[in-house]
PAMILUM-66666 format. One line per field, with one value per residue: residue number from 1; residue in three letters; x, y, z of N, C-alpha, C in turn. Coordinates in steps of 0.05 Angstrom, whole numbers, plus 5000, padded with zeros to 4 digits. Layout:
# residues N
drenke <- [NUM, ...] $
kolkol <- [ALA, ...] $
nxx <- [X, ...] $
nyy <- [Y, ...] $
nzz <- [Z, ...] $
caxx <- [X, ...] $
cayy <- [Y, ...] $
cazz <- [Z, ...] $
cxx <- [X, ...] $
cyy <- [Y, ...] $
czz <- [Z, ...] $
***
This chain:
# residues 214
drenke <- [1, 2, 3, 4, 5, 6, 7, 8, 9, 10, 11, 12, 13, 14, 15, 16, 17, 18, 19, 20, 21, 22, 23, 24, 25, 26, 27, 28, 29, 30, 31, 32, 33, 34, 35, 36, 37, 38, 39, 40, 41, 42, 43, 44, 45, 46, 47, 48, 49, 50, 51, 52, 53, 54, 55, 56, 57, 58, 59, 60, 61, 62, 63, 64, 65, 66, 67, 68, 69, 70, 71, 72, 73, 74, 75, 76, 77, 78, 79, 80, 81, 82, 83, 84, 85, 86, 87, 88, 89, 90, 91, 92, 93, 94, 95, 96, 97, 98, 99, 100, 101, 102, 103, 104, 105, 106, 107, 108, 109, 110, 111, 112, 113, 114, 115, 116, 117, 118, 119, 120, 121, 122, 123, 124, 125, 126, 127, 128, 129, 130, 131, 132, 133, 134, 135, 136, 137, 138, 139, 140, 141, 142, 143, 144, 145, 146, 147, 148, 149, 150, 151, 152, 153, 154, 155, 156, 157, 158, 159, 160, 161, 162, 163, 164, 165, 166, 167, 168, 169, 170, 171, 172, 173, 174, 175, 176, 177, 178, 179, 180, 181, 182, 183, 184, 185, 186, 187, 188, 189, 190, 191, 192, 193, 194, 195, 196, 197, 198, 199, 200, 201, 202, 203, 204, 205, 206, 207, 208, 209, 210, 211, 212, 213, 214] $
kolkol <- [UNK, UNK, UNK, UNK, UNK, UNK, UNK, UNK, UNK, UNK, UNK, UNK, UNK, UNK, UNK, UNK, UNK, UNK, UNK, UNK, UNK, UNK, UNK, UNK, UNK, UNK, UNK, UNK, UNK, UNK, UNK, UNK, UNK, UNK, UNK, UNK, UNK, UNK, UNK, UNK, UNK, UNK, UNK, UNK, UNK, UNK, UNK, UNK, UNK, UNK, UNK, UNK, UNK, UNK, UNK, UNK, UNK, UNK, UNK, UNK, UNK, UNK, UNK, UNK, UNK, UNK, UNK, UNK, UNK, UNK, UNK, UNK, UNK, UNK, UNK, UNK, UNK, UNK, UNK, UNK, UNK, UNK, UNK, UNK, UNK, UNK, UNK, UNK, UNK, UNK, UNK, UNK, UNK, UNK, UNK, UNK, UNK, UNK, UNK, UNK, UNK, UNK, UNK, UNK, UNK, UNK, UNK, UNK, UNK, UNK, UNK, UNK, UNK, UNK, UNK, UNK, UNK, UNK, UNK, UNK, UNK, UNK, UNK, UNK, UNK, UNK, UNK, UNK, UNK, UNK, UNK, UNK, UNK, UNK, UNK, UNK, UNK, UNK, UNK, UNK, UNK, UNK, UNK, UNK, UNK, UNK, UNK, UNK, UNK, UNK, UNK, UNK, UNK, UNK, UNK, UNK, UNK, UNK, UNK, UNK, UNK, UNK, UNK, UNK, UNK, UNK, UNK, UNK, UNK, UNK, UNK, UNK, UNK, UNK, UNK, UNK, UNK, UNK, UNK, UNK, UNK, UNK, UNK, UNK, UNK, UNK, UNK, UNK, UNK, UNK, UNK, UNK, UNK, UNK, UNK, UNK, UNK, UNK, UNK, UNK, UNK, UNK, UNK, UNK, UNK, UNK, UNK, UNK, UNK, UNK, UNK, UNK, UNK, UNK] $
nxx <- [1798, 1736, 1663, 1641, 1689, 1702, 1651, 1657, 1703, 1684, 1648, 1687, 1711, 1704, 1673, 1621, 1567, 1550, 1482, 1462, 1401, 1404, 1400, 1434, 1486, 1529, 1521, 1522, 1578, 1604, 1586, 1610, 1668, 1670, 1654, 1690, 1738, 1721, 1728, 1697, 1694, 1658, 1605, 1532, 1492, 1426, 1368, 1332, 1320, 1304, 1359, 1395, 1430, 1465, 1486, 1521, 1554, 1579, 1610, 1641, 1682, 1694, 1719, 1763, 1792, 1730, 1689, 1635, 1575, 1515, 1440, 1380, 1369, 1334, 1323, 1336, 1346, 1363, 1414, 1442, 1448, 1464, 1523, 1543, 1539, 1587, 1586, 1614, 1594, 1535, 1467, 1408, 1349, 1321, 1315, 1294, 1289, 1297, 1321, 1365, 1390, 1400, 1437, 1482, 1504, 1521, 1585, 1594, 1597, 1547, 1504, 1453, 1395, 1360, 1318, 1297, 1314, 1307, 1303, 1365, 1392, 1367, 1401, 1442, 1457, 1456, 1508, 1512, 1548, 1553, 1512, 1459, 1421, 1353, 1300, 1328, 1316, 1257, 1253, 1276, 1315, 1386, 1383, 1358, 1389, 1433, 1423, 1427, 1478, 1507, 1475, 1481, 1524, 1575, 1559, 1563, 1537, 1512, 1480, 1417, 1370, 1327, 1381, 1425, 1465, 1447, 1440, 1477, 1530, 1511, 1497, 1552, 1586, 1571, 1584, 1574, 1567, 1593, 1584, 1552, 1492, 1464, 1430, 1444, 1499, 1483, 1454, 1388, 1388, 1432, 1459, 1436, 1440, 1492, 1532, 1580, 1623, 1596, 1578, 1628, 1643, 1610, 1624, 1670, 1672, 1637, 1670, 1705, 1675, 1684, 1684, 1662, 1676, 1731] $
nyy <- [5528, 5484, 5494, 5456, 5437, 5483, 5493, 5442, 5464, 5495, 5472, 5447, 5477, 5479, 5444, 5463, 5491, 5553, 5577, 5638, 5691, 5761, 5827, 5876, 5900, 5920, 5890, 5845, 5842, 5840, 5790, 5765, 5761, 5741, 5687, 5666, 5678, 5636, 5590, 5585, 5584, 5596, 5622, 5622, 5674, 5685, 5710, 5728, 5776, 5844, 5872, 5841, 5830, 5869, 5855, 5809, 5840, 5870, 5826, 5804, 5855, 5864, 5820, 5790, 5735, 5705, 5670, 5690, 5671, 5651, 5647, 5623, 5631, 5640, 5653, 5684, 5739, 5750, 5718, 5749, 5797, 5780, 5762, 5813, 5831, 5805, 5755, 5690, 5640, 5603, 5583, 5544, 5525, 5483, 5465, 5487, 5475, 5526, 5556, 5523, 5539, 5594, 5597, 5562, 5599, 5641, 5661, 5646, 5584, 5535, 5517, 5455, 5441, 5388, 5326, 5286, 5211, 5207, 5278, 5287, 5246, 5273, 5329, 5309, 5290, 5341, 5357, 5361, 5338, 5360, 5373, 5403, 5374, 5379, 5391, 5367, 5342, 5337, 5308, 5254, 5250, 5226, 5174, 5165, 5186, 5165, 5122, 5132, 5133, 5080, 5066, 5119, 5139, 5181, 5217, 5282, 5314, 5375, 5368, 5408, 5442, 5433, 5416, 5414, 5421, 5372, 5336, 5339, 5313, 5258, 5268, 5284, 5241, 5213, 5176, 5210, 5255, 5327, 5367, 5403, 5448, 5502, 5540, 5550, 5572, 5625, 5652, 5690, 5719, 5727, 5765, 5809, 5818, 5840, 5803, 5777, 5740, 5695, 5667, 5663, 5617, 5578, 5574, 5554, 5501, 5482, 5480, 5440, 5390, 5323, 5288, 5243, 5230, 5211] $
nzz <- [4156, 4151, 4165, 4200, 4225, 4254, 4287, 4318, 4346, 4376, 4411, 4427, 4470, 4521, 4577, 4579, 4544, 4564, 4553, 4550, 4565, 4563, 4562, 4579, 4543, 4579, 4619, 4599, 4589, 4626, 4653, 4613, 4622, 4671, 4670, 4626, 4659, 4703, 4665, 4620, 4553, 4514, 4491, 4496, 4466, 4475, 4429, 4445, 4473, 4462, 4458, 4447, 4392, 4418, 4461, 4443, 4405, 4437, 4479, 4442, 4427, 4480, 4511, 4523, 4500, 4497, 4467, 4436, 4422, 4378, 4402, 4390, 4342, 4277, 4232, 4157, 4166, 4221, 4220, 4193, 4215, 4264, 4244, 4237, 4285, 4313, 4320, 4331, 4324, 4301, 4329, 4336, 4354, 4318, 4250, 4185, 4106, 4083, 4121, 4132, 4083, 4080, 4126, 4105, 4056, 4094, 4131, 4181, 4228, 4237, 4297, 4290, 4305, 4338, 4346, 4340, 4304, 4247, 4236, 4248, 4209, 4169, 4178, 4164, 4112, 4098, 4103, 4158, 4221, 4272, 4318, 4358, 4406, 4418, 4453, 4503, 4553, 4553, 4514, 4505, 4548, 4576, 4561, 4518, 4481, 4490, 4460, 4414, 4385, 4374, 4329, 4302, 4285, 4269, 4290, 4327, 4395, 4424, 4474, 4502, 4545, 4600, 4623, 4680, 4737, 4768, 4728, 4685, 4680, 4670, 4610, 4599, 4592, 4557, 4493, 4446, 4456, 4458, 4483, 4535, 4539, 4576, 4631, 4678, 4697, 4688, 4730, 4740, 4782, 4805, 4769, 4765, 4813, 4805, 4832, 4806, 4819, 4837, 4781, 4773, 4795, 4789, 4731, 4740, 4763, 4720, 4691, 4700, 4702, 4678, 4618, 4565, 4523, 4464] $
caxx <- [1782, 1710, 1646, 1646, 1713, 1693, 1647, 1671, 1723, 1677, 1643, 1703, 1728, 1691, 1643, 1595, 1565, 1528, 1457, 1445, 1391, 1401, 1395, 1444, 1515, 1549, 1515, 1529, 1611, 1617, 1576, 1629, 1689, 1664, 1650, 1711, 1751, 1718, 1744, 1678, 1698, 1635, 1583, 1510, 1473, 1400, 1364, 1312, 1315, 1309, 1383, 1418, 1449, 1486, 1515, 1539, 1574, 1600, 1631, 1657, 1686, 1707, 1716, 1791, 1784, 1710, 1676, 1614, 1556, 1481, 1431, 1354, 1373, 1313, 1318, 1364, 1350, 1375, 1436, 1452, 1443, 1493, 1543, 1550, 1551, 1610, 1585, 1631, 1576, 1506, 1448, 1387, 1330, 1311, 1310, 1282, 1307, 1292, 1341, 1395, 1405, 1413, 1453, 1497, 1507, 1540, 1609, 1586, 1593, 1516, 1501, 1424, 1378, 1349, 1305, 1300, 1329, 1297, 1323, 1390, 1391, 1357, 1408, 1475, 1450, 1463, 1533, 1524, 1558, 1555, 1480, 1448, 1406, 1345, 1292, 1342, 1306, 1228, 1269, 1286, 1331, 1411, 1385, 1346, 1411, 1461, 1416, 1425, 1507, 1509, 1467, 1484, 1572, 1586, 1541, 1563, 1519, 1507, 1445, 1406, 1341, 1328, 1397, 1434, 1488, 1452, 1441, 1503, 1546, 1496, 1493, 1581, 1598, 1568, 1613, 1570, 1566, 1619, 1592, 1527, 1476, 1451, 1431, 1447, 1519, 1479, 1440, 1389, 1388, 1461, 1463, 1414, 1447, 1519, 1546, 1593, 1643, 1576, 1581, 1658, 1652, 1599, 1640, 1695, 1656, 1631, 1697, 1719, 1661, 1696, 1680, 1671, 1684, 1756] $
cayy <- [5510, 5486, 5504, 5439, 5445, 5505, 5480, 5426, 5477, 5509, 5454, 5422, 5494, 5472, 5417, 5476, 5523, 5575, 5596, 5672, 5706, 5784, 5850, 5896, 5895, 5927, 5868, 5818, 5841, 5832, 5772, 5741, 5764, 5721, 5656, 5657, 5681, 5608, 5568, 5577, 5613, 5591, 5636, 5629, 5693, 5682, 5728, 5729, 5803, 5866, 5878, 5809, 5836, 5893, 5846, 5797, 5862, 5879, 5817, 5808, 5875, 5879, 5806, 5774, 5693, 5699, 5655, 5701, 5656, 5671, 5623, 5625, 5637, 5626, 5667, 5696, 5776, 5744, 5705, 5772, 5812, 5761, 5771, 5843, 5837, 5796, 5729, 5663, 5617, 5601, 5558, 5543, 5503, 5472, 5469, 5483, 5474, 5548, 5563, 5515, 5555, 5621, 5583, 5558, 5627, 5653, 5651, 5635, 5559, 5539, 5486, 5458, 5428, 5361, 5320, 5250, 5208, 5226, 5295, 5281, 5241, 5303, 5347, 5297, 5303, 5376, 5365, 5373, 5326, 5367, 5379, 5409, 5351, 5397, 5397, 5341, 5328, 5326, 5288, 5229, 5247, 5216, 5146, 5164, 5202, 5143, 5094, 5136, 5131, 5060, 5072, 5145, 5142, 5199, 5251, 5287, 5332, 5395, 5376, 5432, 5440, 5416, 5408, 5428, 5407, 5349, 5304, 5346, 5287, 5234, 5266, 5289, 5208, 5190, 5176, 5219, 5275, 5336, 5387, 5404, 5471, 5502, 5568, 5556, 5591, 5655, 5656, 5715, 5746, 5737, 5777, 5830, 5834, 5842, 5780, 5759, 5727, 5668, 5669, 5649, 5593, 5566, 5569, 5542, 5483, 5470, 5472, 5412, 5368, 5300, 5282, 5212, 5227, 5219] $
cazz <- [4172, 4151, 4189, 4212, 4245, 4278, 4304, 4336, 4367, 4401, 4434, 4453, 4494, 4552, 4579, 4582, 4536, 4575, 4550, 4561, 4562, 4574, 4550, 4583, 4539, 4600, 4643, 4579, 4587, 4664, 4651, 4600, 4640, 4695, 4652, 4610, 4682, 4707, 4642, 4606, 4531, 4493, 4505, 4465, 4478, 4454, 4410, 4457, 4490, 4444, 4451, 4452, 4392, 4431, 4480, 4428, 4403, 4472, 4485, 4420, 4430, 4503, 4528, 4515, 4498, 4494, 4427, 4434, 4399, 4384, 4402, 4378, 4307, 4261, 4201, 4146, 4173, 4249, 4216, 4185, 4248, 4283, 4227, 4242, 4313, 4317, 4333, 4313, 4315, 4316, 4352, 4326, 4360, 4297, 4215, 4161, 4089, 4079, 4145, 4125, 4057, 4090, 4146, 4087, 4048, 4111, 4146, 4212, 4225, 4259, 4309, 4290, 4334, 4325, 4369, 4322, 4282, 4217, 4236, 4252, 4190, 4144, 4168, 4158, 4087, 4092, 4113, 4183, 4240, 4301, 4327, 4367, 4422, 4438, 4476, 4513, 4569, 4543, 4475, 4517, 4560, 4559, 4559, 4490, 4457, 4480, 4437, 4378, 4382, 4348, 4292, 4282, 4308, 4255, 4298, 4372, 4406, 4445, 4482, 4513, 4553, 4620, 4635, 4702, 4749, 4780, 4705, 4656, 4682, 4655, 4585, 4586, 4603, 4533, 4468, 4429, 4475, 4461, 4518, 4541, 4537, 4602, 4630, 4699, 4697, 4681, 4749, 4732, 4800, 4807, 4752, 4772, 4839, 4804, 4832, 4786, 4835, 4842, 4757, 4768, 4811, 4769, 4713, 4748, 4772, 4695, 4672, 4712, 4693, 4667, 4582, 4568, 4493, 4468] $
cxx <- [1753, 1688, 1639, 1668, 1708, 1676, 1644, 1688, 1708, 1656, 1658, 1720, 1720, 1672, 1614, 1578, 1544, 1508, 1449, 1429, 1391, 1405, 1411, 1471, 1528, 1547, 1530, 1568, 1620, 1617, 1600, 1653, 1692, 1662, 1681, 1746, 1749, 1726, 1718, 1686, 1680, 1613, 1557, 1485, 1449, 1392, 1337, 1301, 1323, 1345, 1409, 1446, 1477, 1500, 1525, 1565, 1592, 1615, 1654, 1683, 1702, 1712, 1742, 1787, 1761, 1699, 1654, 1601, 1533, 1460, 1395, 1355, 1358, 1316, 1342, 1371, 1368, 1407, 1457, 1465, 1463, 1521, 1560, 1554, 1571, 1604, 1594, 1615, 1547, 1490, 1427, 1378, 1318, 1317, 1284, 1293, 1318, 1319, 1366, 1407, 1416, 1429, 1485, 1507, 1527, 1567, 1615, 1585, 1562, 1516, 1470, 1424, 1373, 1335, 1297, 1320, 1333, 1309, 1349, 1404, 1393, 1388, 1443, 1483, 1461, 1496, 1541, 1534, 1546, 1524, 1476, 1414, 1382, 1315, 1312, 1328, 1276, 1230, 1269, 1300, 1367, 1406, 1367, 1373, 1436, 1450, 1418, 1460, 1513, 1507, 1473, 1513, 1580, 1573, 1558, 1541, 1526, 1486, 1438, 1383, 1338, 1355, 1411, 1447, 1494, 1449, 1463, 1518, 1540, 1497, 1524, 1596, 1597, 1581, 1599, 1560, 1593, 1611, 1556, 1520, 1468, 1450, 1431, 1468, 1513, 1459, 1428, 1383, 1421, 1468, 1449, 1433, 1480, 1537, 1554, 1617, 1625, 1577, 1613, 1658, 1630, 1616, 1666, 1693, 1641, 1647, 1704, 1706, 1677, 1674, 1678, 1676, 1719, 1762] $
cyy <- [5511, 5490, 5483, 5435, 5467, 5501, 5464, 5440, 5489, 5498, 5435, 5437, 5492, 5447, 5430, 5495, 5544, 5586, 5619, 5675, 5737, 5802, 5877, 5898, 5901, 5893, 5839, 5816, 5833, 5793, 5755, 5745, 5744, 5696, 5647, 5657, 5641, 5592, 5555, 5591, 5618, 5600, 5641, 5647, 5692, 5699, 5721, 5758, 5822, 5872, 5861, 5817, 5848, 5876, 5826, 5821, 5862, 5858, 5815, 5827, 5885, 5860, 5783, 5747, 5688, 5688, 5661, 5674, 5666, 5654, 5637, 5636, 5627, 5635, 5681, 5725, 5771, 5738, 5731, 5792, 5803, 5761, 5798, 5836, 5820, 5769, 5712, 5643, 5623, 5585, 5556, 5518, 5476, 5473, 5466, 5483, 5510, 5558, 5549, 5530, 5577, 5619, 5573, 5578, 5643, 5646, 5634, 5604, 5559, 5517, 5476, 5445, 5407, 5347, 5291, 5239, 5216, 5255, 5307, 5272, 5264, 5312, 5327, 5293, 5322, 5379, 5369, 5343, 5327, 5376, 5387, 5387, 5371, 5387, 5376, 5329, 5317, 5302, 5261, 5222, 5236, 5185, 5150, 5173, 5183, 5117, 5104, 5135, 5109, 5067, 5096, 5153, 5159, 5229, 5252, 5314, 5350, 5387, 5400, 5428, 5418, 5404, 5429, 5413, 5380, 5324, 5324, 5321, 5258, 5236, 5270, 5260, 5204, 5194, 5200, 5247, 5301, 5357, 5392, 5441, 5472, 5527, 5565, 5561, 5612, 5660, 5689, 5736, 5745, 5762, 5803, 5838, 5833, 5831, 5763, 5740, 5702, 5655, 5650, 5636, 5579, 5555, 5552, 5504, 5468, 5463, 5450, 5392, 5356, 5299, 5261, 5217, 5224, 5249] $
czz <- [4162, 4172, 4204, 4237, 4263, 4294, 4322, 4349, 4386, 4413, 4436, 4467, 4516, 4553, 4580, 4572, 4548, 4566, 4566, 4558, 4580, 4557, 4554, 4564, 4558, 4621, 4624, 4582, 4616, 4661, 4641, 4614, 4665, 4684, 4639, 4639, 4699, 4681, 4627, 4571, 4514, 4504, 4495, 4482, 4464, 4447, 4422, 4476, 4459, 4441, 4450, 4425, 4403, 4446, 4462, 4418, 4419, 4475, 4462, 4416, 4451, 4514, 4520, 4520, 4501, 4475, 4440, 4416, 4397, 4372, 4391, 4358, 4289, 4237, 4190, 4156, 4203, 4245, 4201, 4211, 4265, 4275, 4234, 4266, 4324, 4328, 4324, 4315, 4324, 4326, 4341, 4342, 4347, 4272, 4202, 4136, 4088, 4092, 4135, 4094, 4065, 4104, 4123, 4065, 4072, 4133, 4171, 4214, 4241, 4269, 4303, 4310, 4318, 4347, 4366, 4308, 4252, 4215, 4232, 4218, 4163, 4149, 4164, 4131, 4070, 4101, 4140, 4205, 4263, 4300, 4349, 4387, 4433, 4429, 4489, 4536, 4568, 4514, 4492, 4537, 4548, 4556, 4530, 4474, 4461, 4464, 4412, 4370, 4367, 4325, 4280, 4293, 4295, 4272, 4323, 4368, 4425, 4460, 4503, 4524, 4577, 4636, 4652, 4713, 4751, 4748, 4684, 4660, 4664, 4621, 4581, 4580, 4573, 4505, 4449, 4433, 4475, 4482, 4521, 4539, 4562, 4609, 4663, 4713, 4690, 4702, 4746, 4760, 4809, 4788, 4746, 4798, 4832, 4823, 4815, 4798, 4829, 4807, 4753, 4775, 4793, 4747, 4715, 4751, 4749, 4680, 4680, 4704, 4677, 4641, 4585, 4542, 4488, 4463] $
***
C-alpha cells in the first residue's frame, strides 16, 4: 500500500480524528482506550508537550486498534523521533520543500496542511491528494473549502482548527471532506480529573457523525 493509501485509511476510520495534546503516557494510554472504546482509532498526539513522544510510544505499545499519529511535525529530527516511537502517520500544519523531502525519505505516510489554493496545488505536485484544511476556521471556513471541490475534485481534506461539535457537521456533509480535526474529544480537565467514561461518550458521539463523501 502507498502513503497515499494509508493515508486515506486513516482518515476514513472515523469522522473524527482527535487532536491531543498531553504529556503523561500513562494518561496518553487511558486516554486512547477511551477514544478507540467510543469508535475513535485515529489518534494525532501533537508534539507539543516535552513527552508527546512517550505517549505516542505508550499507545502504540499498550492500546489494541489504536492508529497512534503525531501531529505538529515540522522537521526531519521530529519525523525521526515519530519513527521510533511507533507512530503510523503524520500531521503537519504546513510545508516547506525542505519538510516534504524529509517527509518523503520516510515510511510514515504524512497528512500536510494547506490553507490555499496555490498550496494545495504546490503540494499535488508533490504527489499528495489527501491534505490537511488548516487553520479551517480563520481559512474560510466550510463555505471557503466547498468552493475549492470543483476546481480542485482530486483533493479531500482533514480540516482542523476551530472545529467542534456545533460546525463538524457543516464541514463532514461536503464531497471533499473525508473526516475532520478537533481537540474537543480530549477534554483537558476530563482528563486531569481521570474521567475517561466523559472521553467515551464523546467518542461515541463522533463516531456517529453522518459523511457526505462517498
Amino acid at each position: 500500500m502507498d502513503k497515499q493509501a494509508k493515508i486515506e485509511t486513516v482518515m476514513n476510520a472515523a469522522p473524527v480524528i482527535p487532536v491531543v495534546v498531553i504529556n503523561d503516557p500513562r494518561a496518553a494510554v487511558l486516554l486512547a482506550r477511551a477514544l478507540v472504546a467510543g469508535g475513535i482509532p485515529a489518534i494525532e498526539v501533537t508534539l507539543r508537550t516535552p513527552r508527546a513522544a512517550e505517549c505516542i510510544a505508550a499507545i502504540a505499545a499498550e492500546v489494541e486498534g489504536a492508529i497512534p499519529g503525531a501531529g505538529t511535525v515540522l522537521d526531519r529530527r521530529q519525523i525521526g523521533q515519530v519513527e521510533k516511537a511507533g507512530a503510523r502517520f503524520m500531521v503537519s500544519p504546513g510545508t516547506s520543500p525542505g519538510f516534504l523531502d524529509s517527509a518523503e525519505d520516510s515510511p510514515l505516510p504524512l497528512l500536510p496542511g494547506a490553507a490555499t489554493a496555490s498550496e494545495i496545488m504546490a503540494l499535488g505536485e508533490r504527489g499528495y491528494r489527501r491534505l490537511k484544511f488548516f487553520p479551517a476556521e480563520p481559512a474560510g471556513g466550510a463555505v471557503y473549502l466547498a468552493s475549492l471541490a470543483s476546481p480542485l475534485p482530486q483533493f479531500r481534506f482533514c480540516p482542523t482548527g476551530g472545529i467542534g461539535p456545533a460546525n463538524a457537521g457543516d464541514y463532514l456533509k461536503l464531497p471533499n471532506v473525508a473526516c475532520v480535526g478537533g481537540s474537543w474529544l480530549a477534554p483537558t480537565d476530563a482528563i486531569a480529573a481521570g474521567n475517561y467514561e466523559i472521553v467515551r461518550k464523546l467518542a461515541a458521539a463522533a463516531a456517529a457523525l453522518p459523511r457526505g463523501h462517498a
